[in-house]
C-alpha positions in Angstrom: -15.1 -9.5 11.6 -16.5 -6.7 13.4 -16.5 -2.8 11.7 -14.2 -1.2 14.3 -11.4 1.0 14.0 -9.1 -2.1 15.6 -10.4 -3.8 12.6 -9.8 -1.6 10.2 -6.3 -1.2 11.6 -5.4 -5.2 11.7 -6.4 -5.3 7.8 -4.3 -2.1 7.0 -1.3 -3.8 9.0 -1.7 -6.8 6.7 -0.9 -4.4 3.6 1.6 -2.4 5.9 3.6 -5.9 6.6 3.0 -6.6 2.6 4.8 -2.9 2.0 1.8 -1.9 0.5 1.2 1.9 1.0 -2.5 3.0 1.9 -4.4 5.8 0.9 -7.0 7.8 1.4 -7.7 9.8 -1.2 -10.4 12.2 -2.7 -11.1 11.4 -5.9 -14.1 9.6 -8.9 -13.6 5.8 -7.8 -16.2 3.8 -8.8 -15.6 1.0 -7.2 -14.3 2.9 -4.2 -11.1 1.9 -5.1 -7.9 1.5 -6.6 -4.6 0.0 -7.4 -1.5 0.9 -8.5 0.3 -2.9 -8.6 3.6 -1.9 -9.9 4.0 1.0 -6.9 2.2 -1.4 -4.4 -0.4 2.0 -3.3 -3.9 1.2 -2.6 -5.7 4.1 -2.9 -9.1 4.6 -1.4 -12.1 7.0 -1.6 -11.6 8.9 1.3 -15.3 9.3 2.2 -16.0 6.0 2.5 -17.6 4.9 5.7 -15.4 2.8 8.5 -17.7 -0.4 7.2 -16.8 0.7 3.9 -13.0 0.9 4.1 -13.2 -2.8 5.8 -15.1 -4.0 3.0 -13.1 -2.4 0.4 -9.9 -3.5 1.9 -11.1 -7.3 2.7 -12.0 -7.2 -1.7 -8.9 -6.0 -2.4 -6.4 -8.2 -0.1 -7.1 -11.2 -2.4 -6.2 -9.8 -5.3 -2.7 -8.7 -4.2 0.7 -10.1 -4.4 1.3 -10.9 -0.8 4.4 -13.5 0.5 2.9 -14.7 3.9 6.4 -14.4 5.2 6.5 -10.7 4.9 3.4 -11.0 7.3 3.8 -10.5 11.2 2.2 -13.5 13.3 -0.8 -11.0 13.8 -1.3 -10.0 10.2 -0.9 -13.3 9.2 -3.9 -14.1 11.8 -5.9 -11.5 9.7 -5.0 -12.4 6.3 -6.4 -15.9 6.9 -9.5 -15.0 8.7 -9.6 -12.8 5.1 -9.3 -15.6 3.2 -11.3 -17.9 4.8 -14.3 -15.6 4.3 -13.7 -15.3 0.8 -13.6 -18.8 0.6 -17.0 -19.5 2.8 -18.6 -16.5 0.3 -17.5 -18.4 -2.8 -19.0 -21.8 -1.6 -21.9 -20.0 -1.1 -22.2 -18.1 -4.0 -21.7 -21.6 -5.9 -24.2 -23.8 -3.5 -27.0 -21.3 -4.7 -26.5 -21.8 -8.3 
């Protein structure tokens, strides 16, 4: 994926479609992050980079609840290009071992 602002907009559409809120916020994250499961708000340091925000975002989207039929054709699109590079970074985090 390429660190645009249409990237960055396909990702947040995934968690939009999800009815996950987003949320840039000021604030001491140390992972840049966080989330608030039960309210389904992501909340992100707001000083983080474009590249940042993509990363950040792409980390958290596997660790959420999301129904793939909540997902627009689009979002669904993104969420498995997501996944699928999760998937290729675990393989090679294990072939290395």
């Amino acid at each position: 994926m390429k660190y645009t602002q249409a990237t960055l907009q396909k990702i947040e559409q995934v968690l939009d479609d999800a009815s996950y809120i987003i949320r840039y916020e000021r604030g001491t994250f140390q992972s840049g992050y966080c989330i608030l499961e039960q309210k389904k708000v992501v909340v992100l340091n707001k000083f983080l980079p474009l590249e940042g925000r993509i990363n950040t975002l792409m980390d958290i989207i596997p660790q959420l609840n999301i129904n793939l039929d909540d997902l627009s054709p689009e979002a669904r699109k993104t969420y498995a290009e997501i996944m699928e590079k999760l998937r290729l970074a675990r393989e090679n985090e294990t072939g290395s071992d």
